[in-house]
N, C-alpha and C positions, 0 to 999 in steps of 0.2 A: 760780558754778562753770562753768569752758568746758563746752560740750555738743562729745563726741568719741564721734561714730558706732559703731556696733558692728555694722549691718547690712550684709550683703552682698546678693547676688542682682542687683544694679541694672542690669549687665551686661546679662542673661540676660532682664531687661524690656524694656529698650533693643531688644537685638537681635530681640527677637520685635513689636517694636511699629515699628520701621521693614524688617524683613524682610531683613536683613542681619546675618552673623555672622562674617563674616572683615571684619576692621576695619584688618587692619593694611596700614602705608602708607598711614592716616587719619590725618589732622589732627584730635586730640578737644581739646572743651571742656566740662569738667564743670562748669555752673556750681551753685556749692554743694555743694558735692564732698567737703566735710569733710577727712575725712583720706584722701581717693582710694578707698572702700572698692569701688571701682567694680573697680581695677585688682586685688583681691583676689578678688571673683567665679572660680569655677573654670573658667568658661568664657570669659573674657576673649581676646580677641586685640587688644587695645590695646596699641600699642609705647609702650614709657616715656617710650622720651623725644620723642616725638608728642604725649602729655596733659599739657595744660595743667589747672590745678585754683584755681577764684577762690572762697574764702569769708571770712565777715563774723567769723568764728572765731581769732584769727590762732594759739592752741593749737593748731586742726588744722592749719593751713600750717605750722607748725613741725614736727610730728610728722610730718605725711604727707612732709617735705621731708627729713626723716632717716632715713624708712624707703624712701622713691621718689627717691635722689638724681637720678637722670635726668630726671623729670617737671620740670612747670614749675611753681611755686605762687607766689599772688598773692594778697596780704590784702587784700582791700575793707572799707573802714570806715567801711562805711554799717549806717546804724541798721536794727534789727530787734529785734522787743518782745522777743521773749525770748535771741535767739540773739548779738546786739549792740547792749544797750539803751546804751547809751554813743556809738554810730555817730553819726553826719553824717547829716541828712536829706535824702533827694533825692542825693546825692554819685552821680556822675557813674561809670559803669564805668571801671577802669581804662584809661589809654590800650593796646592791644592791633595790634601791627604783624602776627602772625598773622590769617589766615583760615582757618576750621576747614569741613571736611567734614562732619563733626556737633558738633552744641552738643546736650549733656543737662542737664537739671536735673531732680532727682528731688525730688520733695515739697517743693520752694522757694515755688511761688506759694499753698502750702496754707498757707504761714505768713506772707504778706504781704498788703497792703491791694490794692485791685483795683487803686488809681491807682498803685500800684509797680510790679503787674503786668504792667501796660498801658504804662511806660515803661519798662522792664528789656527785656519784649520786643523792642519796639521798635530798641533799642540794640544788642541781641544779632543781633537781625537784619542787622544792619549789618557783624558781624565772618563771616557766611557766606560761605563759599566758593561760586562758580558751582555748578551741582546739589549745592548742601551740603544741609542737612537738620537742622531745629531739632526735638528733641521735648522736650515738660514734661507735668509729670503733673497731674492736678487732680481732686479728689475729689465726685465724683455727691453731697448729700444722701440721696437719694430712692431712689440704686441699691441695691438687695439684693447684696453680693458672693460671697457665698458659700448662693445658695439649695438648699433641701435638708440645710443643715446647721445657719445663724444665721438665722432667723425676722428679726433685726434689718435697716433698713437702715444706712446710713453712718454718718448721724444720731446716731440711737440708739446705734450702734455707740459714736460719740467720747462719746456723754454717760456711758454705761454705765463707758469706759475711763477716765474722766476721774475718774467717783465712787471706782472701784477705785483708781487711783494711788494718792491722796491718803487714804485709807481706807492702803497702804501704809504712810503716813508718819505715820500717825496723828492725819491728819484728816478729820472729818467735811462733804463738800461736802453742803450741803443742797440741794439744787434738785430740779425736777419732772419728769424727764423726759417723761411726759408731756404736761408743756403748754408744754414748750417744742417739741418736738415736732411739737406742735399749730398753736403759731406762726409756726414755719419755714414749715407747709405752702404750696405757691403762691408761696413766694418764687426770682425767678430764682438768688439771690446774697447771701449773709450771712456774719459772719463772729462768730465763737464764742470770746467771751475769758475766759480761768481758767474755762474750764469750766460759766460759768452766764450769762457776761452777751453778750445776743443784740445784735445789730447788724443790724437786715434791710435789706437792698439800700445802704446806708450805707457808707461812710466815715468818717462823722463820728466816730471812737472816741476816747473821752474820753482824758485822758492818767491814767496809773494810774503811783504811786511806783513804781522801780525792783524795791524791795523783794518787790513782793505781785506783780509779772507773773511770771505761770507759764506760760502758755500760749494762743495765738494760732491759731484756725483756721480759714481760710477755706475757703466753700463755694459749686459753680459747677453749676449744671445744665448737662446733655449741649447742651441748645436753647440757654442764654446763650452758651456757649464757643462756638457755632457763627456766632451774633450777633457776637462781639467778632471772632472771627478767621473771616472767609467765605471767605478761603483755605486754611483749613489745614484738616486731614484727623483727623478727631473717630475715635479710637479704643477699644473697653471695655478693662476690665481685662488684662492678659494675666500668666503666672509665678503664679497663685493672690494676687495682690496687689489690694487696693481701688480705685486709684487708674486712672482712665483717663488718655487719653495723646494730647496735643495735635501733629502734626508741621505743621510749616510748613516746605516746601520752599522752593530758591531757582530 
């Protein structure tokens, strides 16, 4: 079943995490954009047909391109465990004749391996405009987001959210939060698949039938993301959201 977005707000993160809210007469690039939910935000000043929208989805390029006919949408079909397990490995960004003023990707590298990360960047880097501005979001383990209210951090948080899903649908995930928990501790970087099987500072993820991939999620401390990118500007959460916020200027 395509995965077609329902959340808004991304706007309203974006612009509080690069410090600019009048966008228009910007060049946007949402990569992983889904169905544009960006340009739905009530606070948006993205000009339509200024945003270009690249995802692994091609459901939502279709959808977003009959509700945004202005915008620019662009199917990439490249693999991704849960959101395009059929993709092309490695498959190369679209060729892109635009340079953009900002590139966003909201909650893209929490669902890919580090070495995708680490070359998507890269690549994306490449279609910035002069003082453009790349931001991504990536999720703390270890961060409390909302202290004073959830006792949990990140962590816990996804293992908790994870048991509750599938508990929806009427099944029972066994696992320990607790000692996985436990596990994670002291690791830079790990990534968390169907909700029980750990990966610590790894790549190596086993290949799992198409059937039983549910969910993919990767995790980056404040200190690695500052290791991996020495240029870029390590920001916390902003908009009451989990996720901090990587910018890499040009």
């Amino acid at each position: 079943m395509a995965f077609l977005s329902t959340k808004t707000g991304q706007f309203t993160y974006f612009a509080q995490q690069l410090g600019e809210s009048n966008w228009h007469g910007k060049n946007v690039l949402d990569f992983g954009g889904n169905v544009g939910n960006i340009l739905r935000d009530p606070n948006s000043t993205i000009d339509h047909d200024r945003y270009w929208c690249i995802d692994v989805v091609s459901e939502s390029i279709e959808k977003g391109k009959a509700e945004f006919p202005q915008a620019h949408w662009v199917f990439y079909d490249r693999f991704c465990f849960f959101f395009n397990p059929f993709g092309a490995k490695k498959l190369a960004l679209p060729p892109l004749e635009q340079k953009f003023d900002f590139i966003v990707a909201y909650s893209v590298f929490t669902n890919t391996t580090r070495t995708d990360m680490l070359q998507l960047v890269d690549q994306l880097e490449n279609v910035l405009a002069p003082n453009g501005a790349f931001a991504f979001t990536f999720i703390d383990p270890y961060y409390y987001s909302w202290p004073g209210l959830d006792a949990r951090n990140n962590f816990v948080w996804r293992l908790e959210r994870e048991i509750f899903l599938e508990g929806e649908k009427g099944n029972t995930l066994n696992i320990d939060v607790h000692e996985l928990n436990k596990r994670a501790k002291n690791a830079n970087w790990f990534v968390l698949v169907n909700g029980e099987d750990l990966y610590l500072e790894a790549d190596n993820v086993r290949s799992y039938e198409t059937e039983i991939q549910r969910t993919f999620h990767t995790f980056y401390t404040v200190a690695y993301m500052r290791s991996l990118f020495p240029r870029a500007t390590i920001l916390p959460p902003a908009n009451d959201e989990m996720q901090h916020c990587c910018v890499i200027k040009k």
